[in-house]
C-alpha positions as CSV (number, residue, x, y, z in Angstrom):
1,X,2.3,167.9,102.6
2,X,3.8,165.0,104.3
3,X,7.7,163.7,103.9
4,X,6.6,160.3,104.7
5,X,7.1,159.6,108.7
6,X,7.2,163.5,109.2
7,X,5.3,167.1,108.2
8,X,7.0,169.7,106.5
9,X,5.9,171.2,110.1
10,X,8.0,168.8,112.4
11,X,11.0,169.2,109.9
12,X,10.9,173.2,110.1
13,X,11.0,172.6,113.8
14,X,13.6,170.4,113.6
15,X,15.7,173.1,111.4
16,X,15.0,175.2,114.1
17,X,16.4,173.5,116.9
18,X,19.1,172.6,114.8
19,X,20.1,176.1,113.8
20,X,19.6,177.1,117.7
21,X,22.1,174.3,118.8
22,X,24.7,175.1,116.1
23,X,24.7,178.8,116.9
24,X,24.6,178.4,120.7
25,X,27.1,175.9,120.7
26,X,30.2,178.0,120.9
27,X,29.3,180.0,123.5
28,X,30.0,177.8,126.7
29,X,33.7,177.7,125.0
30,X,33.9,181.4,124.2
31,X,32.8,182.4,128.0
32,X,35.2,179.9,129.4
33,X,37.8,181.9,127.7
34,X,36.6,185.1,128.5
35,X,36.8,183.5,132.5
36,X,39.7,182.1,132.5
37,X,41.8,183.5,130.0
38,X,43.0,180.1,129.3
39,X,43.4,178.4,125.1
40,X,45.9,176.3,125.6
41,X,43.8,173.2,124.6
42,X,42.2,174.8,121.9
43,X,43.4,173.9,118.6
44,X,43.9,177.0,116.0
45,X,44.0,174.8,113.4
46,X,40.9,173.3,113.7
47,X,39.1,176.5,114.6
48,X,41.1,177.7,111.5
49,X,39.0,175.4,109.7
50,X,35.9,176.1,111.3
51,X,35.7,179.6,110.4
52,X,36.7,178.8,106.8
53,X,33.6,176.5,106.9
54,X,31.2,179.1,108.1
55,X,32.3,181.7,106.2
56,X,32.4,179.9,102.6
57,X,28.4,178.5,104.5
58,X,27.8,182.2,105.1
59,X,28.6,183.0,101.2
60,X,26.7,180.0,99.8
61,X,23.7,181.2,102.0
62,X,24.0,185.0,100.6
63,X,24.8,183.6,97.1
64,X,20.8,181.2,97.6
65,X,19.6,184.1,99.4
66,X,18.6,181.5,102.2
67,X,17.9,183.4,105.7
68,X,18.0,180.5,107.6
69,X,21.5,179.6,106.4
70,X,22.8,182.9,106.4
71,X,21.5,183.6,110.3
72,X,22.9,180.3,111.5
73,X,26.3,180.5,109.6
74,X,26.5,184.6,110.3
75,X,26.7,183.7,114.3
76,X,28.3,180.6,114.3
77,X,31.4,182.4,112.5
78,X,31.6,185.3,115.1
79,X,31.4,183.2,118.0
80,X,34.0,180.5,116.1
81,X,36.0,183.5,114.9
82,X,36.3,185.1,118.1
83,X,37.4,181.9,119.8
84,X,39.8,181.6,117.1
85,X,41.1,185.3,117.6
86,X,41.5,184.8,121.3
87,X,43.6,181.6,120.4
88,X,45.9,183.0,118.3
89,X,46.5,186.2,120.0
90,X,49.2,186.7,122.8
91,X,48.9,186.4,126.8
92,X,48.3,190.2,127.5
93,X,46.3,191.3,124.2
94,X,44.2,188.2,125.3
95,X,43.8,189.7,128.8
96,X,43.1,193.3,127.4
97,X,40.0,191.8,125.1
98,X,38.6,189.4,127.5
99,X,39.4,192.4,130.0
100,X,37.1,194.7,128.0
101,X,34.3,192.0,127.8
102,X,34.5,191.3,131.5
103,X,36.3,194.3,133.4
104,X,35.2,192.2,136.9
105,X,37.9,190.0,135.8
106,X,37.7,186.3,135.4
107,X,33.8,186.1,135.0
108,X,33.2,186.9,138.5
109,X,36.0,184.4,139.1
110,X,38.2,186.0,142.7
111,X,40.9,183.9,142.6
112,X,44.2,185.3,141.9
113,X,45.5,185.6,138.2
């Protein structure tokens, strides 16, 4: 079956690399936190909103019974959640989790704290 310019093949594709960005996407932020122990210039609000958005995504995926939806949404609210977390908790709680992630400290990072 054809979708006019595209097959149902190249738009799976396309959902896939979508879904793959979209989950991934977090992570660059979430590691930079983990490294530097640094969210000042995050904003909790928005990532407030963010997580609200995955998780009522999550629940319409569960409520369809849509895998793809619930996969994408699933990750993308840990990794948004977690950066949220690490936002909104304070200077030495931050230190203990991102501690417990990386015990080398700093993500390899040697310069002083």
């Amino acid at each position: 079956m054809t979708l006019g310019f595209a097959s149902m093949e190249t738009v799976t594709i396309i959902g896939y690399l979508a879904a793959f960005c979209s989950m991934t996407s977090f992570t660059p932020q979430a590691w930079k936190i983990i490294k530097t122990r640094d969210t000042s210039s995050i904003s909790a609000p928005m990532y407030a909103l963010t997580v609200l958005g995955f998780a009522l995504w999550l629940a319409f995926g569960l409520l369809k019974a849509e895998w793809p939806i619930i996969i994408t949404n699933g990750v993308c609210l840990i990794l948004s959640a977690f950066i949220l977390l690490m936002t909104v908790l304070p200077g030495a709680k931050r230190e203990a989790v991102a501690d417990a992630i990386d015990p080398t400290g700093r993500g390899g990072d040697t310069s002083p704290r």
